[in-house]
C-alpha positions as CSV (number, residue, x, y, z in Angstrom):
1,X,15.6,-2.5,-13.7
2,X,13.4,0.5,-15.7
3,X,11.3,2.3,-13.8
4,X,8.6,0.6,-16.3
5,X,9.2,-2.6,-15.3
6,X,8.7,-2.0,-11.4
7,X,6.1,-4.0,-10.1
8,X,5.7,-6.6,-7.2
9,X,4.2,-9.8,-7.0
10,X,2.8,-10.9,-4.0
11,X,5.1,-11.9,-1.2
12,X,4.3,-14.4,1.7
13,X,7.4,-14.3,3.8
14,X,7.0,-12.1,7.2
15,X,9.2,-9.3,6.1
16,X,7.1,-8.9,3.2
17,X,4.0,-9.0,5.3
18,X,5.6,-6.5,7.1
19,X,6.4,-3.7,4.7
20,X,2.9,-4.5,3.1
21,X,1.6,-3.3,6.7
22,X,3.5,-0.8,6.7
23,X,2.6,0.8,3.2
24,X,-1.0,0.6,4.3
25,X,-1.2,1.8,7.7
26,X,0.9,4.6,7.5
27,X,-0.7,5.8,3.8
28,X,-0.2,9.7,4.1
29,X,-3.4,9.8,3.1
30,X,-4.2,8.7,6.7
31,X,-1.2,9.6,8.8
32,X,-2.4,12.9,7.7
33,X,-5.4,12.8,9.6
34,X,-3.5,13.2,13.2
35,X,-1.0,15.3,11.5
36,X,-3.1,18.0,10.7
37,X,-4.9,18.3,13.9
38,X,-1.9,18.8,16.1
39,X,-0.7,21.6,13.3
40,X,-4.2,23.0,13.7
41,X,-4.2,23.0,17.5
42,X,-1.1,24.6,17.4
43,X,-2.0,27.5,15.0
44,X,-5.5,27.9,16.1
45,X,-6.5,30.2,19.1
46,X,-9.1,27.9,20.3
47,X,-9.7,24.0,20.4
48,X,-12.7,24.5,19.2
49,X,-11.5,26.6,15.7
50,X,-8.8,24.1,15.6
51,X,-10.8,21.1,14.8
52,X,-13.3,22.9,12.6
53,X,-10.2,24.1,10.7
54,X,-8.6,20.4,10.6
55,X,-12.9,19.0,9.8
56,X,-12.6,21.4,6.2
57,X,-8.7,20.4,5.6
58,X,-9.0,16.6,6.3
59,X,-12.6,16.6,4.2
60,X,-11.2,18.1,0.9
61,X,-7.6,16.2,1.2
62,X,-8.3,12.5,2.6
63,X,-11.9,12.1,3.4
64,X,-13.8,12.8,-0.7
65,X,-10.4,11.6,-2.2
66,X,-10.8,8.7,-0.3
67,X,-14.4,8.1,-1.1
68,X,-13.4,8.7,-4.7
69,X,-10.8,6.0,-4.5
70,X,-13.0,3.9,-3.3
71,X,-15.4,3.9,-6.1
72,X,-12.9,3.8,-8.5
73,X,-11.5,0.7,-6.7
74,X,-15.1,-1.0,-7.2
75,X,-15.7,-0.4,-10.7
76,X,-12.2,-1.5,-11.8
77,X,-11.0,1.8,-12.6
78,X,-7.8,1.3,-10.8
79,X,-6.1,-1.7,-9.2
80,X,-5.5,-0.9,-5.4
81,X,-5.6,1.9,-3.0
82,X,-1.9,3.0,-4.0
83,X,-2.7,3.3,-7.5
84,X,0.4,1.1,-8.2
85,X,-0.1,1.4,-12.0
86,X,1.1,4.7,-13.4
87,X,-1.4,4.7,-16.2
88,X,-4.4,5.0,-13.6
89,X,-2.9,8.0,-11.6
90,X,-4.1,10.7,-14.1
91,X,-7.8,10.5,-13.5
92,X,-7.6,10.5,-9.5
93,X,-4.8,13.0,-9.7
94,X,-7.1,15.4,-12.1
95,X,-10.0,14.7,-9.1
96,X,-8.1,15.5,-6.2
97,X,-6.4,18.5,-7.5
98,X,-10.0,19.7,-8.1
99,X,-11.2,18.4,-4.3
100,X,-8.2,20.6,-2.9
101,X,-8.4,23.5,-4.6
102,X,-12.1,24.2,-3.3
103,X,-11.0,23.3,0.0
104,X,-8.6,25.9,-0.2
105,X,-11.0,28.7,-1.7
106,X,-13.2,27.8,1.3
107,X,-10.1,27.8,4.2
108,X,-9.0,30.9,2.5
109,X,-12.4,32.5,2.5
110,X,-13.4,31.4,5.8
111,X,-10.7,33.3,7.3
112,X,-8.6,30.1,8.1
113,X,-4.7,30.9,10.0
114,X,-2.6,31.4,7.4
115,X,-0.3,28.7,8.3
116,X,-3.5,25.9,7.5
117,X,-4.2,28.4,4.5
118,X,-0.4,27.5,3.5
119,X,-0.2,23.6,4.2
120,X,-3.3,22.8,1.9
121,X,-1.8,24.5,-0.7
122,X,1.7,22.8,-0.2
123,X,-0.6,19.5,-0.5
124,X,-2.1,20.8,-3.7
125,X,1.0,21.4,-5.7
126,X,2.2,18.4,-4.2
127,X,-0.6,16.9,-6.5
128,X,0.1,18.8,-9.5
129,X,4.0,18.2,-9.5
130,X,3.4,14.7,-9.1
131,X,0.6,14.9,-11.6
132,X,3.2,16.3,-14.2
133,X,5.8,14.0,-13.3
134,X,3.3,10.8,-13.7
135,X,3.2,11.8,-17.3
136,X,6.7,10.3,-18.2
137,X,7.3,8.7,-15.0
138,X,6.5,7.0,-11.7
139,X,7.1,9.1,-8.6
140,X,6.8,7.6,-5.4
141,X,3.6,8.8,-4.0
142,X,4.1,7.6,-0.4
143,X,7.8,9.1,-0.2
144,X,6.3,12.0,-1.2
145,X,3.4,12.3,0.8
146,X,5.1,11.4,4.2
147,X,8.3,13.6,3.9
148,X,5.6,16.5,2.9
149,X,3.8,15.4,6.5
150,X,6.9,15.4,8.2
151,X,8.5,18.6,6.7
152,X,5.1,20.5,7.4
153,X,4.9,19.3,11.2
154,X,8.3,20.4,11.7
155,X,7.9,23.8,9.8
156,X,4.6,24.6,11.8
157,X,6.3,23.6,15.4
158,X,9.6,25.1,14.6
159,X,11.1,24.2,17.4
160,X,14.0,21.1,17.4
161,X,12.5,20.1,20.6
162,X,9.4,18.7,18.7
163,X,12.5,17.2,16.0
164,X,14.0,15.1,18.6
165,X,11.2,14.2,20.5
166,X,9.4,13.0,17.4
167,X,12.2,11.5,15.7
168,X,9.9,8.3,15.3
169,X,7.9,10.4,12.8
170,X,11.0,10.3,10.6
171,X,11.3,6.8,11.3
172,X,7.9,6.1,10.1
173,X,9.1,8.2,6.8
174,X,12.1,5.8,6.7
175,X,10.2,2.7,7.1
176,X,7.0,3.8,4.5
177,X,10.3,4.6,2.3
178,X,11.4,0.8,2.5
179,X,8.7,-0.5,2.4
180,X,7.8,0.3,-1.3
181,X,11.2,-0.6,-1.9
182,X,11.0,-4.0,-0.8
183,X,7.9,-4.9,-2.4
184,X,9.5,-3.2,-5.7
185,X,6.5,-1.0,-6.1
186,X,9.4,1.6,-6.7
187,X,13.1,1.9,-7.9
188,X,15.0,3.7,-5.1
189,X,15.1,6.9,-8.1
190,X,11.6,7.2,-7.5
191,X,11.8,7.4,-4.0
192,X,14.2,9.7,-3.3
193,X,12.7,12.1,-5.8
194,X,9.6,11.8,-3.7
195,X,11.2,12.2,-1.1
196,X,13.1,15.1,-1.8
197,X,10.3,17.2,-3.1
198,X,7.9,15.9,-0.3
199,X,10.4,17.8,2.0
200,X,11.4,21.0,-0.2
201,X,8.1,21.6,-1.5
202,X,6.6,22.5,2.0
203,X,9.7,25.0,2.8
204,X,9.3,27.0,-0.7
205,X,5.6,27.4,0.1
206,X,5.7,28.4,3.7
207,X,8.5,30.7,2.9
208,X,6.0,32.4,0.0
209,X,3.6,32.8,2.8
210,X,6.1,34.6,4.5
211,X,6.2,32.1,7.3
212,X,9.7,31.2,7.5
């Protein structure tokens, strides 16, 4: 099967019903959300700091894209939440590169840690690879986003305590994975490529920062 030709129609058996759950609730648009507050707490001398850090990080990357989304949904401009149609990706894409890249001007110029300073801009060339790629071909945007969630945690913690004792984060990752396999959304191409640069991206950055 092309990758052009990927596309699912609407499934009513349980397992289906299932993976659709899946896709939505853990979107790394919101799995992000918690995500970024325990990397904040972590980095962040005070609680206080820490969620005005992860306020400014989750406004530019989930909250306005969201919003965005949300408007485009209503006047027809795309189809779903997932923008499942390749052809619909550049105009959001264009948006939330734009979104990010103020929010990290701001993070940067408010004197955010480093480390929050060097996640948003792993999320913003996330956007711009995949951006590039969408051009000739569909990328799988969950794979990517939820191995970049993972990869980031586990960068900021360093420490394979917080690996094993949230091994059900990876799990999610797994299951957000097979999910858009099963409803075809996705060849299995796509989603390893996400995949794979959802988790080296975030390592190639942090080491830039001089983090790792």
């Amino acid at each position: 099967m092309g990758a052009q030709a990927v596309g699912a129609q609407k499934g009513s058996g349980l397992a289906w019903k299932a993976a659709d759950l899946i896709s939505r609730v853990f979107n790394p648009l919101y799995v992000a959300v918690p995500a970024v507050l325990a990397a904040s707490i972590k980095v962040s001398p005070t609680l206080a700091q820490a969620f005005f850090w992860w306020a400014i990080y989750i406004t530019f990357s989930t909250i306005i894209p969201v919003i965005d989304l949300t408007i485009r949904l209503r006047l027809g401009k795309i189809s779903d939440y997932h923008i499942t149609n390749k052809e619909e990706r550049a105009a959001p894409m264009l948006m939330a590169i734009a979104y990010l890249t103020v929010g990290v001007i701001l993070a940067a110029a408010l004197g955010a840690p480093r480390t929050i300073v060097a996640m948003m801009v792993t999320g913003l060339l996330l956007i711009v690879v995949s951006f590039v790629v969408t051009l000739w071909w569909k990328i799988s945007l969950h794979a990517m986003g939820i191995f970049e969630i993972y990869a980031l945690l586990v960068l900021v913690f360093q420490s394979w305590t917080f690996v094993f004792y949230n091994a059900y984060l990876l799990v999610i990752a797994i299951a957000v994975c097979w999910s858009r396999l099963y409803m075809k959304k996705h060849t299995p191409a796509q989603i390893a490529v996400g995949a794979l640069v959802g988790s080296l991206l975030p390592v190639v950055v942090f080491r830039a920062f001089g983090l790792l």
